[in-house]
MARDRENVEX-663928 format. One line per field, with one value per residue (C-alpha): x, y, z; chain. Coordinates in steps of 0.2 Angstrom, whole numbers, plus 5000, padded with zeros to 4 digits. Layout:
BEGIN
c1	c(X, ...) .
c2	c(Y, ...) .
c3	c(Z, ...) .
chain	c(A, ...) .
***
This chain:
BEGIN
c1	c(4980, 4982, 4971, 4963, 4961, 4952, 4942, 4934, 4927, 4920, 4909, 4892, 4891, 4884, 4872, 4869, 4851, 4849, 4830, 4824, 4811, 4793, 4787, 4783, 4800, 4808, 4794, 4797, 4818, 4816, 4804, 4818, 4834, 4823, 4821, 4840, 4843, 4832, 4836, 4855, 4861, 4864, 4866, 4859, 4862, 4847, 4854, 4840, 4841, 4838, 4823, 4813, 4818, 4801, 4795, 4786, 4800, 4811, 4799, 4798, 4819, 4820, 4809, 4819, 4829, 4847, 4852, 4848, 4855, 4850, 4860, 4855, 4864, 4867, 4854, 4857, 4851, 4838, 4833, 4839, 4825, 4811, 4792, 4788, 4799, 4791, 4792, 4800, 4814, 4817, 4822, 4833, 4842, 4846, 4853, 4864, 4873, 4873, 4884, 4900, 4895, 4889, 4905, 4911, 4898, 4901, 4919, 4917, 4905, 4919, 4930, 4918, 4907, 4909, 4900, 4896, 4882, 4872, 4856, 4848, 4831, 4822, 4826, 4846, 4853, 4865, 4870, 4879, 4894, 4896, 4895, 4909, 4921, 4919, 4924, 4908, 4909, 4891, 4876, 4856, 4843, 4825, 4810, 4797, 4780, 4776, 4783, 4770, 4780, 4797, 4791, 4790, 4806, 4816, 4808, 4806, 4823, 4817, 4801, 4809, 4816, 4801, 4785, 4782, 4772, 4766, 4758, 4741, 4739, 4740, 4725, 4729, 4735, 4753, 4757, 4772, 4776, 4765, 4759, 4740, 4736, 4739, 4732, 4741, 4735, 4736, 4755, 4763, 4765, 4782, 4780, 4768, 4776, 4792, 4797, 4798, 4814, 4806, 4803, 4823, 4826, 4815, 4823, 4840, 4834, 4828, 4848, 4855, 4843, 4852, 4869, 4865, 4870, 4850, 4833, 4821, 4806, 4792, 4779, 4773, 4768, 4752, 4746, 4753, 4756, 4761, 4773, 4783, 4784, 4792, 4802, 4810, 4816, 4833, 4838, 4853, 4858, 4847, 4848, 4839, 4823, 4819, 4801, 4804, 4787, 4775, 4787, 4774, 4776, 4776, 4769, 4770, 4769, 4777, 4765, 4750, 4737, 4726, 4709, 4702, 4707, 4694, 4680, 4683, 4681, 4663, 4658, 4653, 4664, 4668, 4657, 4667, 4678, 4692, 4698, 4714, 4725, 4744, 4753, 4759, 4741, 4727, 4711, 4706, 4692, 4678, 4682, 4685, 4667, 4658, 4667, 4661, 4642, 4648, 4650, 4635, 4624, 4631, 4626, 4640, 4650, 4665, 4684, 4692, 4710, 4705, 4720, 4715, 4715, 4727, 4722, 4733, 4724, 4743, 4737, 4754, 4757, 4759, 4772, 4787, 4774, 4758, 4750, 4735, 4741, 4724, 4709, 4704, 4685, 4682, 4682, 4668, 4652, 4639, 4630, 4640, 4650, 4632, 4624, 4636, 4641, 4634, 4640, 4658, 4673, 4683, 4705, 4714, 4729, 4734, 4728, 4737, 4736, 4742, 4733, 4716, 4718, 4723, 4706, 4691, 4679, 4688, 4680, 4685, 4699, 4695, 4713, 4724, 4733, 4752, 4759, 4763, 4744, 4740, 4750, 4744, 4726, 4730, 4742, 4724, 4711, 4703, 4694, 4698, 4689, 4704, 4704, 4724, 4730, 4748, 4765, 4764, 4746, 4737, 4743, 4743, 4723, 4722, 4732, 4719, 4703, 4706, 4720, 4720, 4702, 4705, 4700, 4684, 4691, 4679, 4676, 4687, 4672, 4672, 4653, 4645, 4633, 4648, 4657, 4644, 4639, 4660, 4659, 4643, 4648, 4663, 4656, 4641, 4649, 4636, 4639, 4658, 4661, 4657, 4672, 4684, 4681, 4684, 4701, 4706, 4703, 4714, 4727, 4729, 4730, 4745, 4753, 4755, 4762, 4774, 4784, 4781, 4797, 4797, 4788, 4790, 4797, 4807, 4815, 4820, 4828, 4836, 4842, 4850, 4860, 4866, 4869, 4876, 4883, 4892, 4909, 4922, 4940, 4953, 4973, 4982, 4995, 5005, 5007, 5003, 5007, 4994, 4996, 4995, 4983, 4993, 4980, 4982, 4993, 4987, 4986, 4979, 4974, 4954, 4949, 4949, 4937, 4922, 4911, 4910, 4895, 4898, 4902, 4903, 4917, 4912, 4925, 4922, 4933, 4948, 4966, 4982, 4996, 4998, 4984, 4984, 4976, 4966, 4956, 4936, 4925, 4936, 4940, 4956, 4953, 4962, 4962, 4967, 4967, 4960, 4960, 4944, 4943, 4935, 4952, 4955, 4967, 4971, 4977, 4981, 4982, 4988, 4986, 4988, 4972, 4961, 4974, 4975, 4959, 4958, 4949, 4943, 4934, 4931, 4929, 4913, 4906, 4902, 4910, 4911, 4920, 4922, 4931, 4939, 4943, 4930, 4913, 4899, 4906, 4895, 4900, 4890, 4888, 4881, 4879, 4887, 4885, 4871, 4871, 4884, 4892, 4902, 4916, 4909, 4891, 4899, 4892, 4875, 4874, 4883, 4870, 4857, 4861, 4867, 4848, 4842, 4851, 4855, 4839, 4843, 4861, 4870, 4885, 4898, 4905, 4924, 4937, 4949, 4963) .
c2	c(4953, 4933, 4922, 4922, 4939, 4935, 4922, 4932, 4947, 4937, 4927, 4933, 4946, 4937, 4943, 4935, 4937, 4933, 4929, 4930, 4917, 4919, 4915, 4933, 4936, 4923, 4925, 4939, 4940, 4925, 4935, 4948, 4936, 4930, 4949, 4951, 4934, 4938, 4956, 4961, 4942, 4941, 4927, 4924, 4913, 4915, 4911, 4903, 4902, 4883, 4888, 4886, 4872, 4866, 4853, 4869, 4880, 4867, 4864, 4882, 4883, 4867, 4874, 4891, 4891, 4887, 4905, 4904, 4893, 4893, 4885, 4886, 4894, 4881, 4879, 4893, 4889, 4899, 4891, 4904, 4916, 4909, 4905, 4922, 4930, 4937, 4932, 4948, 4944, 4925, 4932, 4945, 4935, 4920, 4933, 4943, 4925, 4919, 4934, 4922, 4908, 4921, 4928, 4912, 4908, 4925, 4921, 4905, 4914, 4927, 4913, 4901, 4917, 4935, 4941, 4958, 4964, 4958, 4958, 4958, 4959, 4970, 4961, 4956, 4971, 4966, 4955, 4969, 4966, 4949, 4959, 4970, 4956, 4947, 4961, 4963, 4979, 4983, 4980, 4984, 4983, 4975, 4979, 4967, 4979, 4995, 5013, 5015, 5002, 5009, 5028, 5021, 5013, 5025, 5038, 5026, 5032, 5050, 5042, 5032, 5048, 5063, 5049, 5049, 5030, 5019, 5018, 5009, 5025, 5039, 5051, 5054, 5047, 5045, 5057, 5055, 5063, 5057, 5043, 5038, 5045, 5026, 5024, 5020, 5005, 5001, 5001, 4987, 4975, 4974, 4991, 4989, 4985, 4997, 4985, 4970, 4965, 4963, 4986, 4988, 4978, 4985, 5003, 4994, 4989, 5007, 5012, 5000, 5003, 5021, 5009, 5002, 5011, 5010, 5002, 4991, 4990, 4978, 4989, 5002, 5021, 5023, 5010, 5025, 5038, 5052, 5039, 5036, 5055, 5058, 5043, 5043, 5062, 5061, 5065, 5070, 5056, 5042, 5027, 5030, 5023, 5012, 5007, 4989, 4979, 4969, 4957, 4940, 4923, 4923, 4905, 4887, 4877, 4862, 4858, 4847, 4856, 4857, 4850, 4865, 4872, 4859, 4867, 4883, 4879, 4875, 4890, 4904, 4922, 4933, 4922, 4916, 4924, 4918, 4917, 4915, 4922, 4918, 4904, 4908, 4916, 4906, 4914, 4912, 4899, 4912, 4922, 4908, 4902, 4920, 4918, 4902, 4910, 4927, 4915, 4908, 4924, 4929, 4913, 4918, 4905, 4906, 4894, 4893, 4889, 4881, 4879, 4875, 4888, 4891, 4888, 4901, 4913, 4916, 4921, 4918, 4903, 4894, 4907, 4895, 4878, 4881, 4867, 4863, 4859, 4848, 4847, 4862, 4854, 4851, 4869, 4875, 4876, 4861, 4856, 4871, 4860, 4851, 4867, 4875, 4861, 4868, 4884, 4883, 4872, 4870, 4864, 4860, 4871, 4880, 4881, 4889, 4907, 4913, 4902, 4902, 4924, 4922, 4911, 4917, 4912, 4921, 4938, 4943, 4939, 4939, 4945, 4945, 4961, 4952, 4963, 4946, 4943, 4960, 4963, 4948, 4952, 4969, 4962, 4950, 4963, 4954, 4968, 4961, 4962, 4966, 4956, 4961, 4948, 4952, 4960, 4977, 4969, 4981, 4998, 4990, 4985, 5006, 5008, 4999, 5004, 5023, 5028, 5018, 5012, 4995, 4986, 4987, 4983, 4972, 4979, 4975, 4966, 4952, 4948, 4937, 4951, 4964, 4948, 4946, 4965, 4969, 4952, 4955, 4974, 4969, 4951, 4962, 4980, 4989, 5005, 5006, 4990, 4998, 5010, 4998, 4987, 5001, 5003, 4989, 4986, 5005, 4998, 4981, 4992, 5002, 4986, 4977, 4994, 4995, 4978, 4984, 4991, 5007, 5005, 5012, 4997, 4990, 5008, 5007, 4993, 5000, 5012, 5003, 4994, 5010, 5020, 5006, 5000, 4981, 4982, 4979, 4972, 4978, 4977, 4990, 4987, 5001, 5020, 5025, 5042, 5051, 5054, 5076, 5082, 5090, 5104, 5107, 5116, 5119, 5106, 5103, 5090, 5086, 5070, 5052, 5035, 5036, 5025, 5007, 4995, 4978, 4985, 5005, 5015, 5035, 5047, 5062, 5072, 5074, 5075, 5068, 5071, 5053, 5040, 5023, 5007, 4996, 4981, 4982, 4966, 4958, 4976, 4986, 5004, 5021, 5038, 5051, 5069, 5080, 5100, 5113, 5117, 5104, 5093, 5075, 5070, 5051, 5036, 5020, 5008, 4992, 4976, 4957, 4955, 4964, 4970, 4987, 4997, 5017, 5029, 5047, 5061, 5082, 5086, 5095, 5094, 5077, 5062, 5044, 5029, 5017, 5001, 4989, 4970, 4969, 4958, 4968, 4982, 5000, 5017, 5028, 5046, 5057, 5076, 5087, 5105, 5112, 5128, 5134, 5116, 5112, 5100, 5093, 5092, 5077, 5063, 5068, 5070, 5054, 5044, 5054, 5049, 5032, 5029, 5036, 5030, 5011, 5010, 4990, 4990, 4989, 5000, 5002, 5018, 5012, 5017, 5029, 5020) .
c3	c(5240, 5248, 5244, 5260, 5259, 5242, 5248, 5261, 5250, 5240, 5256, 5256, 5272, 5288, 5302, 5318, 5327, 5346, 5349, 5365, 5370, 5361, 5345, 5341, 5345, 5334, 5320, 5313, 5316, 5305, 5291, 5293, 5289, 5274, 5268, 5271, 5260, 5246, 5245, 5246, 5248, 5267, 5276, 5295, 5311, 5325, 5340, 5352, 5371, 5378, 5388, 5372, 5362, 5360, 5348, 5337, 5338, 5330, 5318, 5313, 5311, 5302, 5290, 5286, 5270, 5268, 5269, 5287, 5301, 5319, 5333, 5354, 5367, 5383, 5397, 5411, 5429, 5434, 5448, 5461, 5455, 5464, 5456, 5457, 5444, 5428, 5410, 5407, 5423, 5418, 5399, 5405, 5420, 5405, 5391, 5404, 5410, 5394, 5388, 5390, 5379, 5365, 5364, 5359, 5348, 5339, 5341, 5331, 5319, 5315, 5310, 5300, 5289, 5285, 5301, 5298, 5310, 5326, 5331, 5349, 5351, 5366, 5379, 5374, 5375, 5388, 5373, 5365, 5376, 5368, 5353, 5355, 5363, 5349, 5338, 5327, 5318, 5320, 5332, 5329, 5342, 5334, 5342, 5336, 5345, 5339, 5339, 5354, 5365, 5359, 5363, 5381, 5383, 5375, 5388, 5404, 5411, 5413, 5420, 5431, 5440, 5435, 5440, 5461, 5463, 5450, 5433, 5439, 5450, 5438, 5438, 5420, 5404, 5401, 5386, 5374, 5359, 5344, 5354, 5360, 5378, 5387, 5404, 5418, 5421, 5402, 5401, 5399, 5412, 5417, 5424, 5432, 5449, 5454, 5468, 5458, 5450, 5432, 5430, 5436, 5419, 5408, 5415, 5413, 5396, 5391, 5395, 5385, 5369, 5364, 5363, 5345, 5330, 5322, 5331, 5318, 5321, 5316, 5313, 5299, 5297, 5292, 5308, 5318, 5306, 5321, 5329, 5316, 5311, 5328, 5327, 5310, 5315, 5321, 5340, 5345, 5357, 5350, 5335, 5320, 5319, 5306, 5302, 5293, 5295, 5294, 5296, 5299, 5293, 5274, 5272, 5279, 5263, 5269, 5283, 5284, 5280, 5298, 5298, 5303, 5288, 5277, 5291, 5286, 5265, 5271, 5280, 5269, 5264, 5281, 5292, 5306, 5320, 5325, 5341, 5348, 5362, 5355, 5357, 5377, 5384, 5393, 5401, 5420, 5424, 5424, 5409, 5398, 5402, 5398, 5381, 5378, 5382, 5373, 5359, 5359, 5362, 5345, 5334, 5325, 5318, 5327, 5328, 5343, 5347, 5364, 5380, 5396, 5408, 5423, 5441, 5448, 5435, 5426, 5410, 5402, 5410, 5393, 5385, 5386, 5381, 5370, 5375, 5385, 5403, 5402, 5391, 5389, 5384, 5403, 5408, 5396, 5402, 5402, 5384, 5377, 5362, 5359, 5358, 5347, 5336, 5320, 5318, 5330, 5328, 5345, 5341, 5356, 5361, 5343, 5324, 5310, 5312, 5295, 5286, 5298, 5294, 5275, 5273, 5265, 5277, 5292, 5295, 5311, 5324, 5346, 5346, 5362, 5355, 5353, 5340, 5329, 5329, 5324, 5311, 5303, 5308, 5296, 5284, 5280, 5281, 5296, 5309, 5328, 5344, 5356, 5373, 5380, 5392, 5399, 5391, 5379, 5375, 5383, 5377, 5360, 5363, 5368, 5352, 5341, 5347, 5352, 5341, 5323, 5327, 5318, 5334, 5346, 5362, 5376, 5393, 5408, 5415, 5404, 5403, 5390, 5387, 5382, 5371, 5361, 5357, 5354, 5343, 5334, 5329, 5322, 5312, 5306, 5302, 5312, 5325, 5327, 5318, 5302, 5305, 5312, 5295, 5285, 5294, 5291, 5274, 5270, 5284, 5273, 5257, 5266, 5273, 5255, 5247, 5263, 5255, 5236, 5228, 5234, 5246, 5266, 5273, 5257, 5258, 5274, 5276, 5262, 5271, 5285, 5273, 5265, 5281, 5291, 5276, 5280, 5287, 5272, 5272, 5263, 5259, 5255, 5239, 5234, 5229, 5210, 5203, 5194, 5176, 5170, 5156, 5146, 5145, 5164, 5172, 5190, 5198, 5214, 5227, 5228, 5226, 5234, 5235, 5244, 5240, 5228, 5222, 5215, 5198, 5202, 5209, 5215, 5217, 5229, 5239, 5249, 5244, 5244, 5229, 5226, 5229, 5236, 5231, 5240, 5236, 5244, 5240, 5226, 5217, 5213, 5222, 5223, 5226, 5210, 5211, 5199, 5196, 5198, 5180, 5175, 5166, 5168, 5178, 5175, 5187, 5179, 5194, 5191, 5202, 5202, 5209, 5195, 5181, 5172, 5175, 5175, 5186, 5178, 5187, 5187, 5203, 5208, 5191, 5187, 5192, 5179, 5182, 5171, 5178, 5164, 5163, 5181, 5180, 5178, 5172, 5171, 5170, 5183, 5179, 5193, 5193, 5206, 5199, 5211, 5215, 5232, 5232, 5248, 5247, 5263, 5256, 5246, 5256, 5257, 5237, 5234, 5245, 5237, 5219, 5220, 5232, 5215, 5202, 5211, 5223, 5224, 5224, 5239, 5238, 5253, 5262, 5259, 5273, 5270, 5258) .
chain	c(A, A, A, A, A, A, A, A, A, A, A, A, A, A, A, A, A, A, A, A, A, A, A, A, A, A, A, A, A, A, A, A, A, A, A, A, A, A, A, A, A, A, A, A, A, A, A, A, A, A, A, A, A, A, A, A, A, A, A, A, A, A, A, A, A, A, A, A, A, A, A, A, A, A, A, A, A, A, A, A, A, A, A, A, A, A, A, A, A, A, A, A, A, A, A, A, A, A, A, A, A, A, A, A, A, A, A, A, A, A, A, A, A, A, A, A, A, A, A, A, A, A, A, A, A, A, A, A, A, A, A, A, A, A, A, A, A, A, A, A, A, A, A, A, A, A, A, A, A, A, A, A, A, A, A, A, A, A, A, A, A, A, A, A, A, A, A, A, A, A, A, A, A, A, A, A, A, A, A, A, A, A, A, A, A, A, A, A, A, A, A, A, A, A, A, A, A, A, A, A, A, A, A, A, A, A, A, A, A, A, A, A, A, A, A, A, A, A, A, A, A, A, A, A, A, A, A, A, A, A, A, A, A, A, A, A, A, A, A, A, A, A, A, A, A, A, A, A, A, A, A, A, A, A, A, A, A, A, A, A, A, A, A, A, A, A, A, A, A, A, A, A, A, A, A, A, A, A, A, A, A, A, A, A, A, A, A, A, A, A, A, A, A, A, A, A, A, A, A, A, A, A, A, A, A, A, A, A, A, A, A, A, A, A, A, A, A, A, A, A, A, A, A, A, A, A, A, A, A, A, A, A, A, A, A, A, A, A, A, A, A, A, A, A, A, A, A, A, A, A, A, A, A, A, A, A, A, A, A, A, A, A, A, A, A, A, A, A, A, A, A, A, A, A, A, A, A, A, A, A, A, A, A, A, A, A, A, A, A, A, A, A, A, A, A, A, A, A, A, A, A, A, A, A, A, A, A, A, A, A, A, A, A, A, A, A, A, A, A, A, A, A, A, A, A, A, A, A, A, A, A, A, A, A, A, A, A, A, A, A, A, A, A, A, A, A, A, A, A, A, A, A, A, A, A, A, A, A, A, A, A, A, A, A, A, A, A, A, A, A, A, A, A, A, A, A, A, A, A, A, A, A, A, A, A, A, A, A, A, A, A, A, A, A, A, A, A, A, A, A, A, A, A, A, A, A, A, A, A, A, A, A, A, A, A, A, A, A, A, A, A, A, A, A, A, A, A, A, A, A, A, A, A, A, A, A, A, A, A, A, A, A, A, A, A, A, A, A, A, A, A, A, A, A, A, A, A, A, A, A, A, A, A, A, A, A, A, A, A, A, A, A, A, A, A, A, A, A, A, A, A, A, A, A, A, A, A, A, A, A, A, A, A, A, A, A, A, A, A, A, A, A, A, A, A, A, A, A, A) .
***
């Protein structure tokens, strides 16, 4: 083996993340490249698009450890696209032209780390073909909503064809399997409107989603226990599923701490409700002035993450900036901040989320039912008071209040009078607020054990790493002949490599009457053969990379390795004597035991030698 080739095993394995514009999109992609990092030792690039290289959003890379580097993606002209085009369209139109310039970033990234996997998010699936120009071994999609919102996509192309007119008109409930009946005009917005551009691309998108080898999701089973049973079964013709969240921001230790924050240290435990609608939603004129009264109606103490609303009544118009257009304290209603200025605070534009959640005195959260939000919202134990605004949000609002019941949702009509009674049943734990507290507070319990080790989530992450294992380099050296017990006298063909760790070599089967040797991740490989009646057979291998080591196995019976003169060195013993064994059941009992024996490890599938 070169040096090169030596230098290369030995470089941590590397992933590259595309994140489509958002802050819930970037979040938690990032919380994901951490877990990768801290867990099997990945490295990670997020690859941004220039369309949302705002002051925060460079804040929040700068932040991220070493392990993880970011770079942006050049500006693309969307100009052609007119004012009408949707978030959802304007996303989509930059990915798909950008697909040039990320094949040479991958291209690049190939050359300069050990880029193993890529990452789109939902709506870079059109990214894939950079992928596979590029020549990265493997591509996941990451779906940072729920199982509810992937359920949809996944059968939007058959709806596309079976569904005569549109979503907002059905009579009933759209019905998939394991999912909350979601009324038509509940579904997410982007298809919503078959005549504009923005539901061809999500069908479009729907295609492409079955081209990844797994889907992750952000999301977690017992928040929708029936989901993810139908989900995590496998499908002919569909990715594995992979439930891997919460995924939310872990901390923000190296920030000022906000002022709002000194507020809250003087309210009293679970006394204030926050509110906040994201950091890309804004409230028309006239809503945003019967939540101000709402508020008030409550005497609840209440923090408000105020933005100015927009004239046009686009209620995503800051998605791509979350600031206030103007001053937002001009479009409350007259002698409101007087009246409220001893039990509410008011903070321009944006406060701390996590941190506002994570406090003490927060008790409840006016939630504009982002799935980022929500998850932080559980992930604390704060009930919410859903009030959906554009996107997924409003399926996920449905989501909450009818199906999870961790959420009371307030009515389409928007009236102070309705505001205050969702607010004050929720703050107070009366009539259905009592239940949706008590949701909340099992919900946290089952989020926290999700990320324990163990746990739902931990484990599958685990999974993906074992069953998409990270693409492996190796050179093949020379033939050995394998060494006869002298006990033995009928030999025959039955074993090969299957399967390495850092310090653990598996045997299963196969067959050839000489073995070869490879190198995988800076270790000296072959395959030996051995005989059914339980004898040693014996390969000595020897190489200049690793020097004289030996490989024992009894085929069927047991298989130990024991690798000399290597780091770490541990023999492995795993029993292979159930009844009726297969030759061909040998892959399935090899992940069962080392996912038993190694649960952190991260082995490899080798290649054939």
């Amino acid at each position: 083996m070169d040096a090169n080739s030596t230098a290369e095993a030995r470089r941590p394995p590397h992933v590259a993340m595309l994140v489509t514009p958002g802050m819930g999109h970037l979040i938690p992609l990032a919380e994901l490249a951490k877990r990768l990092a801290a867990r099997h030792g990945v490295t990670a690039t997020l690859i941004t698009f220039a369309s949302t290289a705002s002051a925060p959003q460079r804040a929040f890379l700068a932040s991220l450890p070493p392990a993880i580097a970011s770079l942006s993606l050049p500006p693309v002209d969307l100009s052609d696209l007119g004012p009408g085009a949707t978030i959802e369209t304007l996303m989509s139109e930059e990915c798909a032209r950008l697909v040039p310039a990320l094949t040479g970033v991958l291209s690049a990234l190939r050359e300069t780390t050990r880029l193993v996997a890529y990452v789109a998010d939902l709506f870079g699936a059109d990214s894939f073909d950079a992928a596979v120009a590029a020549g990265v071994p493997r591509r996941y999609l990451f779906h940072p909503g729920n199982l509810h919102g992937l359920m949809i996509m996944l059968h939007l192309p058959e709806l596309d064809v079976s569904m005569p007119g549109e979503f907002r008109d059905l009579a009933e409930p759209v019905r998939l399997p394991g999912c909350v009946p979601i009324p038509g005009p509940d579904v997410m917005s982007g298809l919503q409107d078959k005549s504009d551009p923005c539901y061809r691309w999500m069908v479009h998108h729907a295609r492409l989603y079955r081209e990844s080898e797994a889907i992750l999701v952000n999301s977690f089973d017992a928040v929708e226990p029936d989901a993810a049973r139908v989900l995590t079964h496998p499908e002919p013709g569909r990715p594995p599923v992979y439930n891997i969240g919460p995924l939310i921001r872990a901390d923000a230790n190296d920030e000022p701490r906000a002022a709002c924050l000194d507020w809250l240290d003087r309210q009293p435990p679970k006394s204030v409700i926050f509110v906040s609608f994201g950091s890309g939603g804004s409230l028309p004129t006239e809503h945003m002035r019967e939540l101000a009264l709402g508020l008030e109606l409550t005497g609840q103490r209440f923090l408000w993450a105020v933005r100015s609303p927009s004239d046009e009544g686009t209620v995503n118009a800051n998605y791509y900036d979350a600031e206030s257009k103007k001053d937002p304290m001009a479009y409350l209603p007259e002698g409101f901040v007087e009246r409220t200025k001893d039990i509410g605070l008011l903070v321009p534009s944006w406060a701390p989320q996590t941190e506002v959640l994570a406090h003490e005195a927060t008790g409840g959260f006016l939630v504009h039912c982002g799935w980022n939000s929500v998850l932080e919202s559980l992930v604390h134990g704060v009930p919410m008071v859903a009030w959906p605004l554009f996107a997924e949000q409003r399926q996920n609002a449905v989501m909450l209040s009818e199906g999870v019941r961790a959420a009371m949702r307030v009515p389409a009509t928007k009236r102070k009078e309705e505001i205050a009674a969702a607010v004050r049943e929720v703050m107070t734990g009366q009539g259905k607020g009592a239940e949706v507290r008590a949701k909340v507070a099992a919900l946290q319990k089952a989020a926290k054990e999700a990320l324990l080790e163990g746990g739902a989530a931990t484990t599958a992450l685990d999974e993906v790493i074992s069953h998409h294992p990270r693409a492996v380099q190796y050179t093949l050296l020379e033939n050995f002949t394998l060494v006869k017990s002298p006990s033995n006298s009928k030999a025959k063909s039955c074993s090969r490599l299957f399967a390495v760790t850092a310090d653990t070599v598996v045997l299963a089967d196969g067959g050839a009457t000489h073995g070869k040797v490879g190198v995988v991740d800076g270790h000296a490989v072959g395959t030996c053969r051995c005989c059914v009646s339980k004898t040693w057979w014996k390969a000595q291998v020897v190489s200049p990379m690793s020097g004289h080591h030996r490989l024992s196995a009894t085929m069927w019976v047991s298989v130990e390795v024991t690798q000399n003169d290597l780091r770490s060195m541990r023999p492995v013993h795993l029993d292979f004597s159930p009844k009726g064994f297969q030759p061909a059941d040998t892959e399935g009992i090899i992940h069962r035991h080392l996912s038993e024996q190694f649960p952190t490890t991260d082995y490899l599938t080798a290649p054939v030698i």
